[in-house]
Structures are given as C-alpha cells and as structure tokens.
C-alpha positions in Angstrom: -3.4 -58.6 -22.0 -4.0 -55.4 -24.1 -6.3 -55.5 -27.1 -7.0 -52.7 -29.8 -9.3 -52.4 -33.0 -8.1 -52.0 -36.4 -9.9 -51.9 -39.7 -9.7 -55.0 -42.2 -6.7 -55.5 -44.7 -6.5 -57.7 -47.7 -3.7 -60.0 -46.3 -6.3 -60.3 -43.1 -8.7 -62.2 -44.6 -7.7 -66.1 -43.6 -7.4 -65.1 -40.0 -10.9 -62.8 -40.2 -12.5 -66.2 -42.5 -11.1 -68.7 -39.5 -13.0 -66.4 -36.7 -15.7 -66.7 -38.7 -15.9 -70.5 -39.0 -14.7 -71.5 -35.3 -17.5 -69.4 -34.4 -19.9 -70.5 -37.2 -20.7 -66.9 -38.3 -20.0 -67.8 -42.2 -17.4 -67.7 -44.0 -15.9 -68.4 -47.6 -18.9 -71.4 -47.7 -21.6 -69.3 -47.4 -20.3 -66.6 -50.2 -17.9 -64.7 -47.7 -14.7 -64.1 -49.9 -12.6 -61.3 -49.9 -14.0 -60.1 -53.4 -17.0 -59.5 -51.4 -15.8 -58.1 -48.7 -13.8 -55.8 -50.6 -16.7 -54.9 -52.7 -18.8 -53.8 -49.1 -15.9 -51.4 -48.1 -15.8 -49.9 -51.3 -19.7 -49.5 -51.0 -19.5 -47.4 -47.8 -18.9 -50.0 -45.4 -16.3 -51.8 -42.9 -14.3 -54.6 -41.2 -13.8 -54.1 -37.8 -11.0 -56.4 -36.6 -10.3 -57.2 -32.7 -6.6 -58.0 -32.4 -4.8 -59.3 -29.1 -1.3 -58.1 -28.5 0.1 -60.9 -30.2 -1.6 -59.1 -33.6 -3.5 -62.1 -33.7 -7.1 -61.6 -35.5 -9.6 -62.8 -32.5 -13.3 -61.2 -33.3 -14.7 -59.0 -36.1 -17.7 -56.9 -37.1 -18.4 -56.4 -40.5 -20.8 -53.5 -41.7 -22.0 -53.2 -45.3 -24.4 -50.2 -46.4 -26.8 -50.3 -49.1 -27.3 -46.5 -48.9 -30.2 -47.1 -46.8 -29.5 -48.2 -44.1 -26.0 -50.2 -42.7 -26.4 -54.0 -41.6 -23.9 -55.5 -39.0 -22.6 -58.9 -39.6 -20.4 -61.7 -38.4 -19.8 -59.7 -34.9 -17.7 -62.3 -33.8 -15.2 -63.1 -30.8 -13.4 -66.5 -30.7 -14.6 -68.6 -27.8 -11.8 -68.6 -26.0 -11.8 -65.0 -25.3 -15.6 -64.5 -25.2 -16.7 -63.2 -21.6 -14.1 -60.8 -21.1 -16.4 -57.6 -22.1 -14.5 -57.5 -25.9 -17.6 -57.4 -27.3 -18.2 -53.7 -25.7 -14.6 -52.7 -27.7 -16.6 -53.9 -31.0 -19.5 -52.2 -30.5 -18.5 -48.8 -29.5 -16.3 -48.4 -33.0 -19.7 -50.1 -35.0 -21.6 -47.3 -33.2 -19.1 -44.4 -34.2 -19.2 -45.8 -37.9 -23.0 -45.8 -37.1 -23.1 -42.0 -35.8 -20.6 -40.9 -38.6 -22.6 -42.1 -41.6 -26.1 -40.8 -40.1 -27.7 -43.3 -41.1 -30.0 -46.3 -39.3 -27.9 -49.8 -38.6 -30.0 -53.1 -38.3 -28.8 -56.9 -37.6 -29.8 -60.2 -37.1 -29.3 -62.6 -34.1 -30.6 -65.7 -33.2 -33.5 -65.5 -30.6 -32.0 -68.0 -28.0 -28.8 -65.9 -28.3 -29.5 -63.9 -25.0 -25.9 -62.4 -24.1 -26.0 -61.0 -27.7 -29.2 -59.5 -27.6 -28.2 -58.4 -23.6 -25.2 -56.7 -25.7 -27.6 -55.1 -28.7 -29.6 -53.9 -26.6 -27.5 -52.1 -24.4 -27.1 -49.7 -27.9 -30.1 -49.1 -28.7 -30.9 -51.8 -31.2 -34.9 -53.1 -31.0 -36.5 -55.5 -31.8 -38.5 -55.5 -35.3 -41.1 -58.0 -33.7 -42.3 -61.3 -35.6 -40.2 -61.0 -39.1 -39.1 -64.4 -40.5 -35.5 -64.1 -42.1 -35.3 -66.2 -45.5 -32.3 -66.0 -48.3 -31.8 -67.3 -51.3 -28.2 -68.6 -51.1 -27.4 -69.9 -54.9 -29.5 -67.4 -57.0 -28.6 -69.1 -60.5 
C-alpha cells in the first residue's frame, strides 16, 4: 500500500473532522470547523492530510501561526493504520513547513503518550518542563 501527503481542501473537511473524532483529537465539538480552519491557513498556516491509495483521508497535522511562533495540532493517524511508521511521513512535511517559515513550532501531548513524545522527540521538540495547559472553551 502506497501513501502520499497532500495539503487540506475545503470538500476534505468531513473525512479530516472524522479522523479527528475516531482518534479523539477534537473536532467540530470542541470549535474545529472549517471556518476555522480556513481562517489558520489564511493566517500562515496548514493542513497536512495523509491519504492511502484509495484517496481516503487517514491522519492529519494541522499547523496554525500566530506570527510568533507555529503550534502543531490534531497530528493524527487512524488506529488502524497507526504502527506502520506514517507518522514519520507527517512529520517530515510539518518540519519543512517548519524550516520554510523560520520560525519556532511548539505542541502539546499528553504525558502518558510515550510513542508520541518517542516521535517529537526524534525532531527536535523539548520539553518546556512543569507548564499546566488550561483553556477557556466558551469565552462569552
């Protein structure tokens, strides 16, 4: 099985939202519409997209930049094809887009997470030490 990265498109979205949810990385419940995404792109970002060769949408790594720095999110790969080293094809395009805008890229992971954080750090992401992450969800 062959498998190539393309960038997001609008008519991807339910696929990209459905990756998201079977692997509980957000989606449109947690403010993750294509308005928004849309907007990120626009801002300087991207939508990484992992396609099998059936074209079917099966992991995704979304980058938004506030002009500061770019944050990774939702780096995602459907369960069924996690293990296969897919994740490596994700992270060497989030690294170009990295090297190509010049400036610093951060993310979050959950600390009992280890393959992912086996994965960040094999490119160069550290750890920021004891930070708590909070968020304001609803701001109203």
């Amino acid at each position: 099985m062959s498998f190539y990265i393309r960038l997001f498109k609008k008519a991807d979205y339910e696929a990209v939202n459905q990756v998201w949810q079977l692997t509980d990385m957000g989606g449109s419940h947690r403010g993750d519409n294509l308005q928004v995404i849309i907007r990120t792109i626009s801002s300087g970002g991207a939508l990484f997209c992992l396609l099998n060769n059936e074209d079917e949408i099966i992991g995704t790594a979304w980058i938004t930049n506030d002009s500061r720095r770019l944050y990774l999110h939702h780096f995602a790969i459907l369960p069924e094809y996690q293990g296969q080293k897919l994740s490596h094809l994700l992270m060497v395009e989030v690294m170009k887009f990295a090297r190509r805008k010049g400036i610093q890229i951060k993310l979050e992971v959950h600390k009992d997470n280890a393959a992912a954080i086996a994965l960040y750090d094999k490119y160069g992401f550290k750890n920021l030490g004891d930070y708590h992450v909070l968020i304001v969800r609803n701001v109203k």
